[in-house]
C-alpha positions in Angstrom: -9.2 5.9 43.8 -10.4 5.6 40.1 -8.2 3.5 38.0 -8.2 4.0 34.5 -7.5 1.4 32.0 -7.2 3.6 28.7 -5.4 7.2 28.8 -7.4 10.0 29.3 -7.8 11.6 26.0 -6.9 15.6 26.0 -9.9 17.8 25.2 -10.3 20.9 22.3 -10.1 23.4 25.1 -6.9 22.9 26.2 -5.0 21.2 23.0 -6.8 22.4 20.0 -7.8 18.9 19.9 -11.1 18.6 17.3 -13.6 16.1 16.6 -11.3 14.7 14.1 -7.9 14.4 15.8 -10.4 12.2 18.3 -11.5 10.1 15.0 -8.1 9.5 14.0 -7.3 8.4 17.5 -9.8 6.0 17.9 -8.8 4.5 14.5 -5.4 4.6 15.5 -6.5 2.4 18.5 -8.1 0.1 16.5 -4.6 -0.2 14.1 -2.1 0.0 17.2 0.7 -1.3 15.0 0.3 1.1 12.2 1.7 4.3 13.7 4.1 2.2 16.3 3.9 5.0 19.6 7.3 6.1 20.5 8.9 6.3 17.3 10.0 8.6 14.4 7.6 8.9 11.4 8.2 9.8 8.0 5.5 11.8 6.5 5.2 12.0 2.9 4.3 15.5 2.2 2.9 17.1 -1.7 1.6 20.4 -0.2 -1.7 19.2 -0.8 -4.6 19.4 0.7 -4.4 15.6 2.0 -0.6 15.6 3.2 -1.3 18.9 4.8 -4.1 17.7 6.7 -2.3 14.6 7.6 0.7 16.8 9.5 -2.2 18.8 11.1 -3.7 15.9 12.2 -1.0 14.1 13.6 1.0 17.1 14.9 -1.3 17.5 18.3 -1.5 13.5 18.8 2.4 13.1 18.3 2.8 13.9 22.3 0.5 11.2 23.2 2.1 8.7 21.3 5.3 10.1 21.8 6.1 10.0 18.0 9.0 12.2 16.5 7.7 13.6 13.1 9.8 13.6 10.1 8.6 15.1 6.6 9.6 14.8 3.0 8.8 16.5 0.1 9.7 15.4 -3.5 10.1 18.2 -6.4 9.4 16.5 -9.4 10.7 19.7 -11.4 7.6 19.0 -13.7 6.5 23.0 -13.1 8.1 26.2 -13.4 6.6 26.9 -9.9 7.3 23.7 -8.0 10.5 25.2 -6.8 9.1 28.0 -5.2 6.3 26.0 -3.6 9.0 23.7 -2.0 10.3 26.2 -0.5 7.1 28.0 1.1 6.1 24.7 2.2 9.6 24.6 3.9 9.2 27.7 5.6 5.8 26.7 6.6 7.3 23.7 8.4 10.2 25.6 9.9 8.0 28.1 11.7 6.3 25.2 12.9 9.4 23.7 14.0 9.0 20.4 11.6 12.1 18.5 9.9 11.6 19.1 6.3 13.9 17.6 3.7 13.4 18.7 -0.3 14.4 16.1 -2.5 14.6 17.7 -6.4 14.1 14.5 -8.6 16.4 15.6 -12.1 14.3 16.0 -15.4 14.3 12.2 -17.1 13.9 11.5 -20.3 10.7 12.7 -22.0 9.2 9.0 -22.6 10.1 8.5 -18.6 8.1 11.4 -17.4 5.0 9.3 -15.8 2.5 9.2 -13.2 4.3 5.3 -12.5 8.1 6.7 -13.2 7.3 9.6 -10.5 5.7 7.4 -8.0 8.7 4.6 -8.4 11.3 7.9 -7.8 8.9 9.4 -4.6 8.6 5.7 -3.5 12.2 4.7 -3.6 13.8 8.2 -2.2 11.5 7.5 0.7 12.6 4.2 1.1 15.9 5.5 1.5 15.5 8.3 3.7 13.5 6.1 6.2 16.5 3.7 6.7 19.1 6.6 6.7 16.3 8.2 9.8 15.6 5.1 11.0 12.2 4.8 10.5 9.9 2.0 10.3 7.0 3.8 9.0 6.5 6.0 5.5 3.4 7.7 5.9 1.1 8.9 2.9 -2.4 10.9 3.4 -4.1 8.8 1.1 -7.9 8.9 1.8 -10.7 7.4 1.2 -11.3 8.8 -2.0 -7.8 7.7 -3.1 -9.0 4.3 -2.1 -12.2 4.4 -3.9 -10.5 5.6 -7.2 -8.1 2.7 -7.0 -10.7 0.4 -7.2 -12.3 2.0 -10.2 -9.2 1.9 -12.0 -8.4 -1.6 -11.2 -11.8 -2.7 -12.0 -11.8 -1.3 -15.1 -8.2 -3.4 -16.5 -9.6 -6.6 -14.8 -7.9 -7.7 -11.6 -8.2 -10.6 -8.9 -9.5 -9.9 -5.6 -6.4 -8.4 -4.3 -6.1 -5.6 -6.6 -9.4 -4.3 -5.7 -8.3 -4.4 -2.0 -5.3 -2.4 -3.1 -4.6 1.1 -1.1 -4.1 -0.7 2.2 -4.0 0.7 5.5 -0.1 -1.1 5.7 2.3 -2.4 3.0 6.2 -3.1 2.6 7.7 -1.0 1.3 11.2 -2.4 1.7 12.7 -4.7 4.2 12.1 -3.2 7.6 9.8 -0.6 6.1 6.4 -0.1 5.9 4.0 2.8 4.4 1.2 3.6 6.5 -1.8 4.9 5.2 -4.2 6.6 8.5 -6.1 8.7 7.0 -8.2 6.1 4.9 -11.7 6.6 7.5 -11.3 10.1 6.0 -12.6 11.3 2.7 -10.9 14.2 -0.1 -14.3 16.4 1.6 -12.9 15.7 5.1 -9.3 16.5 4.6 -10.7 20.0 2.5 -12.5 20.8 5.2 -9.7 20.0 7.9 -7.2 22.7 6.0 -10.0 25.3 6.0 -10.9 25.0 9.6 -7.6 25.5 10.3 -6.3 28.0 7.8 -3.6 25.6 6.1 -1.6 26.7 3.1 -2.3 24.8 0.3 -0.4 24.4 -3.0 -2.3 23.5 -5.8 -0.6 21.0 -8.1 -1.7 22.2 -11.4 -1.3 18.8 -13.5 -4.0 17.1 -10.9 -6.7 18.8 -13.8 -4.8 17.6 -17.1 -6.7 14.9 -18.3 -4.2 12.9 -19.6 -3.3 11.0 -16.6 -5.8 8.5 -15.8 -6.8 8.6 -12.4 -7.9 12.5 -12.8 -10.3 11.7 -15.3 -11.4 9.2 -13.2 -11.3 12.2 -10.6 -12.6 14.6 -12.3 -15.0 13.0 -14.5 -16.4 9.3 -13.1 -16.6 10.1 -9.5 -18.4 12.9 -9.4 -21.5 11.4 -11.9 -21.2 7.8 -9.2 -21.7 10.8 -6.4 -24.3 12.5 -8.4 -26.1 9.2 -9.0 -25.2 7.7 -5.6 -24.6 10.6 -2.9 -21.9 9.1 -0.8 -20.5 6.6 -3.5 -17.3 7.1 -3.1 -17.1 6.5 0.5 -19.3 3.2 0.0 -16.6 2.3 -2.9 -14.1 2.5 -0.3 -15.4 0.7 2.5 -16.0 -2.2 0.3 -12.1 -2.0 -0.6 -12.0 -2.4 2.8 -14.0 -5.2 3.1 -12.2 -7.2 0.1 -9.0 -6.7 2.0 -10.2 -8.4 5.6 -11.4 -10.7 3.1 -8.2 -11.4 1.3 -6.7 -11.8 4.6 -8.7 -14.2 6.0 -8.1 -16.0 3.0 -4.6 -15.9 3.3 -5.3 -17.4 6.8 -7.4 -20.5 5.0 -5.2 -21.3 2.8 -2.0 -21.3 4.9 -4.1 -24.0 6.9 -4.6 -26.2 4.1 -0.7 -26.1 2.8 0.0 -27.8 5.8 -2.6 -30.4 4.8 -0.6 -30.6 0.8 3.2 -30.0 2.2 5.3 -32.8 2.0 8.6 -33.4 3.8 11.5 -33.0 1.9 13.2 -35.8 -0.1 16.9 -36.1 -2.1 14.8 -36.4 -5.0 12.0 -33.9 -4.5 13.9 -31.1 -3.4 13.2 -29.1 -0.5 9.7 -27.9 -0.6 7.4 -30.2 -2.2 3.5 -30.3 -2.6 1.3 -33.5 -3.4 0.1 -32.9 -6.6 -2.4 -35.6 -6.7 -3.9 -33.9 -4.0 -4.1 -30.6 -5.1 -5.4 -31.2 -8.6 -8.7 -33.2 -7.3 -9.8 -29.2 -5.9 -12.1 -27.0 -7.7 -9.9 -25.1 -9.7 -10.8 -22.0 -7.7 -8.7 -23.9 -5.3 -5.7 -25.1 -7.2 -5.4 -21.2 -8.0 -5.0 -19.6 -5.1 -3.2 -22.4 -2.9 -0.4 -22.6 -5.6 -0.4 -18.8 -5.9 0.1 -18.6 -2.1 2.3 -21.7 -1.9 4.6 -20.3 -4.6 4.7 -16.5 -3.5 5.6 -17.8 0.3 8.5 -20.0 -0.4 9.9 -17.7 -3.6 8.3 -13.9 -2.8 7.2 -14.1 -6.3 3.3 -13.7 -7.5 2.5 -15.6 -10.7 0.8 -13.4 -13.4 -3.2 -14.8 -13.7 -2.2 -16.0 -17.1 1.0 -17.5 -16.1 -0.9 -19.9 -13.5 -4.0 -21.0 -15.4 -1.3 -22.1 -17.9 0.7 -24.2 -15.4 -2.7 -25.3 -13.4 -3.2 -27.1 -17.1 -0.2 -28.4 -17.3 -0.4 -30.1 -13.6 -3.7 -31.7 -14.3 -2.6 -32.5 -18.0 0.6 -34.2 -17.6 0.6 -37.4 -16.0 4.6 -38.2 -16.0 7.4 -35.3 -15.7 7.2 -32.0 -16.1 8.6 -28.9 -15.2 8.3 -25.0 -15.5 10.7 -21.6 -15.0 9.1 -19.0 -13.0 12.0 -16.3 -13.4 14.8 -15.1 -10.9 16.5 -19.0 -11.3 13.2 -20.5 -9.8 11.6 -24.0 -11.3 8.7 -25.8 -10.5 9.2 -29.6 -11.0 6.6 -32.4 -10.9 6.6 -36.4 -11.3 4.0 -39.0 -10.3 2.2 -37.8 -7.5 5.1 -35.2 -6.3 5.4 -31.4 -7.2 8.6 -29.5 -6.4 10.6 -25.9 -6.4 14.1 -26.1 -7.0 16.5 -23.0 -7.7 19.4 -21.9 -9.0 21.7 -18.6 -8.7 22.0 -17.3 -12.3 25.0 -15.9 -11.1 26.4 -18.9 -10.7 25.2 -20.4 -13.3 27.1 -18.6 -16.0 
């Protein structure tokens, strides 16, 4: 008898399975945790050419992995036709037997009406309807295009490290939440081609082409001259996105290491988490960056603006006495002698 350690995968014969439901497989069995098997998934869907290759995709594997697949549609009510497109793209999912729930976001004010207002509404509406479903995982169809333009733009306003490994595969996006991104080994070419092959309905969003939001120009005008230069750039832009974020995390790893080394025990004086300063300021100042970056968004959640913590790096090594510092939301950093502390206090209380 043959025993076989990993499932036998179902062929295109018999499942309309293609060569790129097997892609997205195999990366899915690289990332177990990001599409947990056995449970409901909320799929963020535009009517684009992306999201509907992402239901398409995930559709024949959701037996496999035993998922239950949820999706979501937001109607900014920026168009005179994105009422009608929400509902052909909820027809289209009822004849397919999908969950679909329309969300209608109402007109804001005119200074409100931006590409960062609309993602904060799509973002949060999700958020909710994934703890009223149940759901651990929100899941987008960025690609690797998406990925690739993220860096560009981030690049361009000046960033650390972790900003150009933005787009993950896996973030937060609220306590018990997580948005999923599986789709990022694909590119905006594959998930075209993935919609023709299979005859999808697409609706075109028509403000994708007006310039004057950002990331189309990058789009429509930067990206195609890199892939013009470069055949392939974009794909090369994202991998190395990729690459900064293992490398981020394995930073992450580094530095948890060495806070173990600076951590010191708690005193009536010092507070209740405490750091030798001493210690910390004879690093490179590379060093002294990142460990109190990491140090301080562990024990308050909070990340430091860059500015914010080259200021209060030269305040450490400047100061030999006292000293202290408000980082917002009732958090202080203290420091005497060798000693550096983080008290805090409820504002609420405080009043």
């Amino acid at each position: 008898m043959t025993v076989h350690s990993q499932p036998i995968l179902p062929s295109e014969a018999t499942t309309g399975w293609s060569g790129d439901h097997h892609r997205l497989h195999r990366s899915l069995r690289r990332h177990p945790s990001l599409l947990p098997a056995g449970e409901p998934l909320l799929l963020a869907v535009s009517g684009g050419q992306d999201s509907m290759a992402l239901v398409a995709l995930l559709e024949p594997l959701q037996q496999l992995h035993r998922w239950q697949l949820l999706l979501w549609h937001g109607d900014h009510q920026w168009r005179p036709e994105a009422g009608s497109q929400a509902r052909a793209l909820a027809a289209w999912a009822a004849d397919r037997h999908l969950p679909l729930v329309v969300e209608r976001w109402e007109r804001p004010e005119a200074e409100r009406t931006t590409e960062a207002a609309a993602r904060a509404w799509r973002y949060d509406r999700l958020l909710s309807r994934a703890r009223q479903l149940r759901c651990r995982r929100v899941v987008t169809g960025h690609t690797a295009t998406d990925r690739a333009e993220t860096l560009l733009f981030n690049l361009t306003r000046g960033c650390h490290r972790r900003g150009l490994a933005s787009l993950r595969r896996r973030r937060s996006l609220g306590p018990g939440v997580d948005l999923a991104r599986p789709l990022l080994d694909f590119s905006r070419d594959d998930t075209g081609r993935i919609c023709r092959r299979q005859g999808l309905p697409i609706w075109i969003d028509a403000s994708n082409g007006d310039p004057a939001f950002s990331r189309n120009r990058l789009r429509l005008e930067v990206l195609p001259v890199l892939n013009t230069l470069h055949p392939g750039a974009d794909r090369r832009l994202a991998r190395t996105a990729e690459q900064l974020e293992a490398e981020e995390e394995a930073c992450q790893e580094l530095w948890r290491l060495a806070l173990k080394q600076l951590e010191l025990a708690p005193t009536a004086a010092g507070g209740e988490a405490g750091l030798q300063r001493r210690v910390l300021c004879s690093l490179t100042r590379r060093n002294q960056l990142d460990l109190l970056q990491s140090w301080l968004e562990r024990s308050t959640g909070r990340r430091l603006p860059s500015r914010s913590l080259e200021l209060l790096i030269d305040r450490l090594n400047g100061e030999g006495g006292s000293g202290s510092a408000a980082l917002g939301d009732g958090w202080q950093l203290a420091w005497r002698g060798p000693r550096l502390w983080l008290t805090w206090e409820d504002s609420e209380l405080s009043r």
